[in-house]
C-alpha positions in Angstrom: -9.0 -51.8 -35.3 -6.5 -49.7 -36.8 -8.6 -46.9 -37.1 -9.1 -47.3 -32.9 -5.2 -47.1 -32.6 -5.1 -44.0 -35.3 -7.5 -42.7 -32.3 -5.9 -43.5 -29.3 -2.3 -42.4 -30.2 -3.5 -38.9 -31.6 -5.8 -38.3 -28.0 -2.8 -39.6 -26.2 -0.4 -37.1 -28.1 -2.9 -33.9 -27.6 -3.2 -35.1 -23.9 0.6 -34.7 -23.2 0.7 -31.6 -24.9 -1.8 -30.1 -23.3 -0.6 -31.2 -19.6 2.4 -29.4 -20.9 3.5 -27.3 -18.1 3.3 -23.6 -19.8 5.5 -20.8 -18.5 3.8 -17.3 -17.1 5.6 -14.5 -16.7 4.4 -13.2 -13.7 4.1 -9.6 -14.1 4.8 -7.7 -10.9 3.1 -3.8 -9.7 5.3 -1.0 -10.1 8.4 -2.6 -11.1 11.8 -0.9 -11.4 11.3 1.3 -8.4 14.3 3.0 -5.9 13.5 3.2 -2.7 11.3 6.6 -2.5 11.1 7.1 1.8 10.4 10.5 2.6 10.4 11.7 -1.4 7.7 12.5 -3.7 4.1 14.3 -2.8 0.6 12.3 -2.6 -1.6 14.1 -4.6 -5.0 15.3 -3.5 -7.7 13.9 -5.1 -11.4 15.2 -4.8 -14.1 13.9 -7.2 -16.1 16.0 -9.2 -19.8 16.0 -9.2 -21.6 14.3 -11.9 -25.1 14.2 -13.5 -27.1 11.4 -11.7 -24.7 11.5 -8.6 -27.4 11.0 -5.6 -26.2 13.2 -3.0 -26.8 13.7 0.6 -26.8 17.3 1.9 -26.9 18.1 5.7 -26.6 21.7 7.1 -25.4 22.8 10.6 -25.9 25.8 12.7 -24.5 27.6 15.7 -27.3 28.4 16.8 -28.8 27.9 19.9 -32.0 25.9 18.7 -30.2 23.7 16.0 -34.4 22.4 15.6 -34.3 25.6 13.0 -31.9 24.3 10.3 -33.6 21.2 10.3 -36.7 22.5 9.8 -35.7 24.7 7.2 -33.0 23.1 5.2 -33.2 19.5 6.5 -36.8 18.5 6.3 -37.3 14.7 6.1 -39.8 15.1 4.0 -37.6 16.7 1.4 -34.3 15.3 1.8 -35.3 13.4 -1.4 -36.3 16.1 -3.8 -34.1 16.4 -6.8 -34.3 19.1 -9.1 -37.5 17.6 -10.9 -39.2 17.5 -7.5 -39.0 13.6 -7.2 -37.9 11.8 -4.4 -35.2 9.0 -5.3 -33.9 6.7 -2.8 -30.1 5.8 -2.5 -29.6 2.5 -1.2 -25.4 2.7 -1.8 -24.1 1.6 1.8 -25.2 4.7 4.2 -29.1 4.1 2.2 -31.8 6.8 2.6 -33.2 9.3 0.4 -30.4 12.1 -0.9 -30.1 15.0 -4.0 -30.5 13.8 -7.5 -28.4 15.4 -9.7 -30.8 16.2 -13.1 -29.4 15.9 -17.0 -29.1 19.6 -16.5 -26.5 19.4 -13.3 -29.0 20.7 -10.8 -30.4 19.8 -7.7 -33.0 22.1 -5.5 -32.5 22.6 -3.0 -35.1 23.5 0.1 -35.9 27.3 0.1 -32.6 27.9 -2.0 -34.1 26.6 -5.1 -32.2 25.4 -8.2 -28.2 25.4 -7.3 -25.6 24.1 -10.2 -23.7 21.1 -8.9 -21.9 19.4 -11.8 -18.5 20.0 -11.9 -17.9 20.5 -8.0 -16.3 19.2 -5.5 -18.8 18.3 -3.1 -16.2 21.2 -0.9 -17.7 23.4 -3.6 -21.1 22.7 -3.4 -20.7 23.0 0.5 -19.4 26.8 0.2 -22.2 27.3 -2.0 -24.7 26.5 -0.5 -23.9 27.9 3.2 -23.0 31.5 1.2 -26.9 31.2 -0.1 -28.4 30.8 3.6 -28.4 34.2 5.1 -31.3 33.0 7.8 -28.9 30.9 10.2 -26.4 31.6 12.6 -22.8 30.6 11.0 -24.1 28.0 8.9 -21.9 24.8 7.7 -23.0 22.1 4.7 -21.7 18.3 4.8 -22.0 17.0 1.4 -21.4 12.7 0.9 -21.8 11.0 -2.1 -24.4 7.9 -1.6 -23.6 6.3 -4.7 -19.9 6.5 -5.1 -19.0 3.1 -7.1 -16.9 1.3 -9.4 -16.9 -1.7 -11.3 -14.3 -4.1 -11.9 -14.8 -6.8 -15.1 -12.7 -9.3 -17.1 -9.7 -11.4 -15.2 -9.7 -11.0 -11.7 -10.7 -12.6 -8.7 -14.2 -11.9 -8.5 -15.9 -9.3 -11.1 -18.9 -6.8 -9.5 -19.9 -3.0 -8.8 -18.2 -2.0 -5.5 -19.6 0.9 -3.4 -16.8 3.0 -2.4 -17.8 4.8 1.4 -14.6 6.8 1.4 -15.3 8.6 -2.1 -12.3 8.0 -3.2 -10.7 4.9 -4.4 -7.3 3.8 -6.5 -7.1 1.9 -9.1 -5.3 -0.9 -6.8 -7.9 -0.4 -4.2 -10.5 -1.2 -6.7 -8.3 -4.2 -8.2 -8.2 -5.2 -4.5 -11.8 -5.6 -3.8 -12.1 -7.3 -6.5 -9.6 -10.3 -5.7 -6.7 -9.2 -7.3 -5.4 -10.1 -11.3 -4.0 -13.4 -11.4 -1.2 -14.3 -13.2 -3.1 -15.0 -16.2 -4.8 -11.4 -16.5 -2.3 -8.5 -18.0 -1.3 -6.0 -15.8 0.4 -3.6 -18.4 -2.5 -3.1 -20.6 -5.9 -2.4 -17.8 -8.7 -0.4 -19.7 -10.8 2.4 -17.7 -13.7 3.4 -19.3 -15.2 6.8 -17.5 -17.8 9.1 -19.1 -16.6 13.0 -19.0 -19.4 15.6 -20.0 -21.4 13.1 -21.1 -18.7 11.9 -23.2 -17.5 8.0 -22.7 -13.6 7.8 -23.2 -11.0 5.1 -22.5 -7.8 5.3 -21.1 -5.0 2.3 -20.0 -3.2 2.1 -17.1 0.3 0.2 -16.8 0.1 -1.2 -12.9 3.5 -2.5 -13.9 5.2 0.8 -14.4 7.1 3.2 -11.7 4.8 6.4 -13.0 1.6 4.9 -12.6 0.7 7.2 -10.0 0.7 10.3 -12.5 -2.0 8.4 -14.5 -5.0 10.3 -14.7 -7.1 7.0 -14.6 -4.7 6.1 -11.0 -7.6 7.4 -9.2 -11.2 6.4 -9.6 -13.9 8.5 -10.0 -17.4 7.4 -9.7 -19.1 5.0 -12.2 -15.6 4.1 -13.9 -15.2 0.9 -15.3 -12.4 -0.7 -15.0 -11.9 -4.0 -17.5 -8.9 -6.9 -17.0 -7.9 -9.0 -20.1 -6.6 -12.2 -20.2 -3.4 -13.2 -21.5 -2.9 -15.0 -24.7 -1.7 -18.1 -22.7 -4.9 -18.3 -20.8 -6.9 -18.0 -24.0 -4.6 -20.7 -25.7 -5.1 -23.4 -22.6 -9.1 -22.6 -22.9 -8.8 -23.5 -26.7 -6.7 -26.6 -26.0 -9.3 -27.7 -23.2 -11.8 -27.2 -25.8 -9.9 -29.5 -28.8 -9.3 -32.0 -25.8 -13.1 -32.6 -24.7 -13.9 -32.7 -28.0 -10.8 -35.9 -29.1 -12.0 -37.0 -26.1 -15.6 -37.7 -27.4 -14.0 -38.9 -30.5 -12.5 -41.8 -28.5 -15.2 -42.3 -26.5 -17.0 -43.0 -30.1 -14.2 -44.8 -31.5 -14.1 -47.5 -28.5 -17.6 -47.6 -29.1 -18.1 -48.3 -32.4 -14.8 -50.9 -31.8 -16.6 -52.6 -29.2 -19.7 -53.2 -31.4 -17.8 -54.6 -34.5 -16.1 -56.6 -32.2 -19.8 -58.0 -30.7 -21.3 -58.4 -33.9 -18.6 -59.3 -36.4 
C-alpha cells in the first residue's frame, strides 16, 4: 500500500503543476506606433508573373463588330493553350480554362505566337500584347491571374491554401483568412517561404514591429508560404499533458494492482 500512496501523491503533485495557471505575453501587431493620419505613402504593389501562373487573357476592340476579336484572339477553343499547346484548366475561384505559363516563361498566344511573360506585371503583358495586334481597331488586353494563392501553416486559427481574387494580398490579410495567431503562436518571428527565379528563399517578418510595412515579404505574392510557430509555453503545456496521461495510467495501474492484492491477499 505504500507504494499506492508513493503513486497517488506524485500524480496529485504533477496535476497541480500542471493546472498551474501559466503567463502569456500577449504580443500585440505593430506596436510602438504614433499616430500616422494623413502621413506616410501606401506603396503600390503589382505581382510579377511567374512560371506556372495560369492566366486568363481577354482582348477588346473599338470596333464596330467586337465578333472579330473574339474570333481572332478569343477563341473558346483556345483560350486554354499554353505555350506547349495543351489546354489546362484553372479551377482558382473565377474557374475556366486560361494561359499556362511554361518552365521557359512563355505562353502562345492565338496568331501572336510565343510572347515572354515571366517577370511582368500582368500591366506589362497587357501592353504587349495589344502593341503585337496590328489587325483591330484600338485594341485593349485584360490580364487576371486564376490561380493567385497563398498558404498559411503552423499556429493559427485554421491552416489551408487560400485563393486570393484581388491578386494582391498582405501578410495580415493572409493571417486573417486564416483565423488569426493566437496567443500561443509568435508573432515576432513569421517565416515566408517564396521561390524567386526558380530559387526557394526564406525571409521573417516581425508583425510586432512599427516598419513592418517596408518588409519585402509585407506583401504576398503568389504561391508564398507563410509558416506560424508556436511558442515555447505551448510546446511545454503539450509535454506536460503528455507526462500527465501517462502518471495517469500509472495510477490507473497502481489502483489496480492495489485492488487485486487486496482481493487475493
Amino acid at each position: 500500500m505504500k507504494l499506492f500512496y508513493s503513486a497517488s501523491f506524485i500524480s496529485i503533485y504533477f496535476l497541480l503543476a500542471s493546472c498551474h495557471t501559466q503567463k502569456h505575453t500577449v504580443d500585440k501587431y505593430i506596436e510602438n506606433v504614433a499616430d500616422t493620419v494623413g502621413k506616410g505613402a501606401v506603396k503600390n504593389f503589382e505581382a510579377l508573373i511567374q512560371k506556372n501562373d495560369l492566366l486568363s487573357i481577354h482582348v477588346f476592340s473599338l470596333s464596330t463588330k467586337p465578333e472579330m476579336s473574339d474570333a481572332l484572339y478569343n477563341p473558346p477553343a483556345l483560350a486554354g493553350l499554353s505555350s506547349s499547346a495543351s489546354s489546362s484548366s484553372g479551377n482558382s475561384g473565377g474557374g475556366g480554362l486560361g494561359y499556362l505559363v511554361d518552365n521557359d516563361g512563355n505562353i502562345r498566344f492565338p496568331r501572336l505566337g510565343l510572347i515572354h511573360a515571366e517577370g511582368l506585371t500582368k500591366r506589362q503583358l497587357e501592353d504587349t500584347i495589344a502593341a503585337k495586334i496590328t489587325d483591330l481597331d484600338t485594341p485593349s488586353v485584360v490580364v487576371r491571374f486564376l490561380n493567385y494563392r497563398v498558404t498559411v501553416l503552423g499556429e493559427v486559427g485554421h491552416q489551408g491554401t487560400f485563393t486570393v481574387p484581388s491578386d494582391k494580398v498582405t501578410i495580415f490579410e493572409a493571417l486573417g483568412l486564416a483565423g488569426d495567431i493566437p496567443v500561443t503562436g509568435k508573432k515576432d518571428n513569421v517565416r515566408v517561404v517564396r521561390e524567386v527565379n526558380g530559387d526557394r528563399e526564406i525571409g521573417t517578418v516581425d508583425l510586432t514591429s512599427k516598419n513592418v510595412f517596408e518588409s519585402p515579404y509585407y506583401n504576398l505574392q503568389q504561391n508564398d508560404i507563410v509558416i506560424v510557430e508556436a511558442k515555447k509555453s505551448k510546446v511545454q503545456q503539450s509535454d506536460q499533458a503528455i507526462v500527465l496521461q501517462r502518471i495517469t495510467f500509472a495510477l490507473g495501474l497502481v489502483t489496480s494492482i492495489a485492488l487485486l492484492y487486496n482481493l487475493f491477499k
